[in-house]
Residue, then its C-alpha position, 0 to 999 in steps of 0.5 A: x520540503x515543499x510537499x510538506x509545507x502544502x501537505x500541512x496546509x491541504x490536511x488542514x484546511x480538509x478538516x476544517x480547521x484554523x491555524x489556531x484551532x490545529x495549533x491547539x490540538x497539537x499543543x504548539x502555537x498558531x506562528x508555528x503552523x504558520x511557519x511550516x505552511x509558508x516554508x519559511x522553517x521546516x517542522x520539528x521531528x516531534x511536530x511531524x509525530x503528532x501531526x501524522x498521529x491526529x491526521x492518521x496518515x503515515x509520516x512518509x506518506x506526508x513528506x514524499x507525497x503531494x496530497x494536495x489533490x486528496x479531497x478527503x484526509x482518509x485517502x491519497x491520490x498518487x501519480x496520475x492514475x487517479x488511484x485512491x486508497x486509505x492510509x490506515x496506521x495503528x497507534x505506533x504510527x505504523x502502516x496497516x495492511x488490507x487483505x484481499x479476500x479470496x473468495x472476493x478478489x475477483x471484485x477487486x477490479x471493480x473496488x480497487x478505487x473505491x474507498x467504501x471496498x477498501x476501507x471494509x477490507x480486514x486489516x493486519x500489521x506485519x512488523x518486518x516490513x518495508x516502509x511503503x503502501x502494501x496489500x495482502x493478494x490470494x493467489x489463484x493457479x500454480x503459474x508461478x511455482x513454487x507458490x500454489x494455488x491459495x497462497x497469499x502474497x503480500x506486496x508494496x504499492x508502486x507509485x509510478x509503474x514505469x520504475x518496474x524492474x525487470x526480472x522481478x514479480x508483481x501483483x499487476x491489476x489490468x483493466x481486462x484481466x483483472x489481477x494477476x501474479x507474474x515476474x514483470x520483464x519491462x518494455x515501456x521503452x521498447x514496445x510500451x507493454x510489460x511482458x508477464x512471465x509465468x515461472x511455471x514453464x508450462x504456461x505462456x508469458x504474454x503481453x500487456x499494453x501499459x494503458x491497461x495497467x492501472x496498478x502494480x504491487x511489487x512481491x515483498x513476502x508470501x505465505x503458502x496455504x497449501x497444508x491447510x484445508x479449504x474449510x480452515x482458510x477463511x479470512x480470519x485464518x489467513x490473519x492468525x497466519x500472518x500475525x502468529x509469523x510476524x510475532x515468531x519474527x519480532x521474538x526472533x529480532x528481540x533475541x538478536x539483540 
């Protein structure tokens, strides 16, 4: 719990805040905060709501993360790769996903850590998924069938890109290709590269060097476009699609009960 006592302390003091004045806000009192930040007892469930509510960052993101490095309460700072996004939640506490617009996704490269490109980036929320970071790409070409040229994939940030495991697909931004779809064979070890495998066998797989990585978002869902016209496939179309899937779920989930 020593990420959490530092994280209590760090948010506080970027908001300018007392332990009095934080105290307050929260409805607890000022040796309770000084508790928690010292580590000397470790917050109560409830103090870990509110406080992820005020500070709007998720409650995982507080407890797994050093953000003592984070110089803004919007944004976080994880790993060593200087890589900053904002940590948006809604009013269930519960992670917002950025969409990556098609038509802007070859900015991204440019904008990926600035937090004025990420924090305009429309948002949507889809409530089957895991706990995690996770970005919404447009996926360009049929390299990796079945998803088609237009599809949306859905991803989990990976905090360190070394853990990559082999066989499975990932978004991987580099430095001098941009972003790009790939099942990942991981050869850190071996040759300090991974190797993109297209599942289209009429493309090559080819290597990456791992100093040219500077993000990997693991596949967790997809939706595919292809039925729809290019008109109908602006970015408040792709939404309806993911929101309109992730009420027909929660119904589903309701009815299982």
């Amino acid at each position: 719990m020593n990420n959490l006592s530092k994280n209590i302390k760090h948010l506080r003091n970027l908001k300018k805040l007392t332990q009095e004045a934080l105290a307050e806000e929260l409805s607890v009192t000022r040796s309770r905060i000084s508790s928690y930040e010292e580590n000397r007892s470790s917050p109560t469930i409830e103090f870990l709501i509110d406080f992820s509510k005020y500070f709007k960052i998720p409650i995982d993101i507080i407890i797994k993360n050093d953000l003592t490095k984070a110089n803004d309460v919007s944004f976080i700072e994880v790993g060593n790769k200087r890589v900053l996004f904002p940590i948006a939640v809604d009013s269930e506490n519960e992670n917002l996903i950025e969409v990556i617009p098609a038509k802007a996704s070859a900015g991204y490269l440019l904008g990926y850590d600035d937090p004025e490109y990420i924090e305009q980036l429309e948002k949507i929320k889809l409530p089957f998924l895991p706990t995690g970071k996770h970005r919404a790409f447009p996926i360009k070409g049929d390299s990796m069938l079945p998803m088609k040229d237009g599809s949306y994939v859905v991803a989990e940030f990976v905090e360190d890109i070394k853990q990559a495991k082999s066989g499975y697909s990932y978004i991987v931004v580099t430095k001098n290709d941009g972003m790009t779809y790939k099942r990942v064979e991981n050869l850190i070890e071996e040759k300090g590269c991974f190797l993109l495998k297209p599942d289209n066998p009429s493309y090559q797989s080819y290597q990456v060097p791992i100093s040219e990585v500077l993000e990997l978002w693991k596949f967790t869902c997809s939706i595919n476009t292809q039925e729809y016209e290019e008109h109908e496939l602006k970015i408040s179309s792709i939404i309806n699609m993911f929101q309109n899937l992730g009420v027909e779920l929660a119904s589903l989930n309701k009815l299982s009960r």
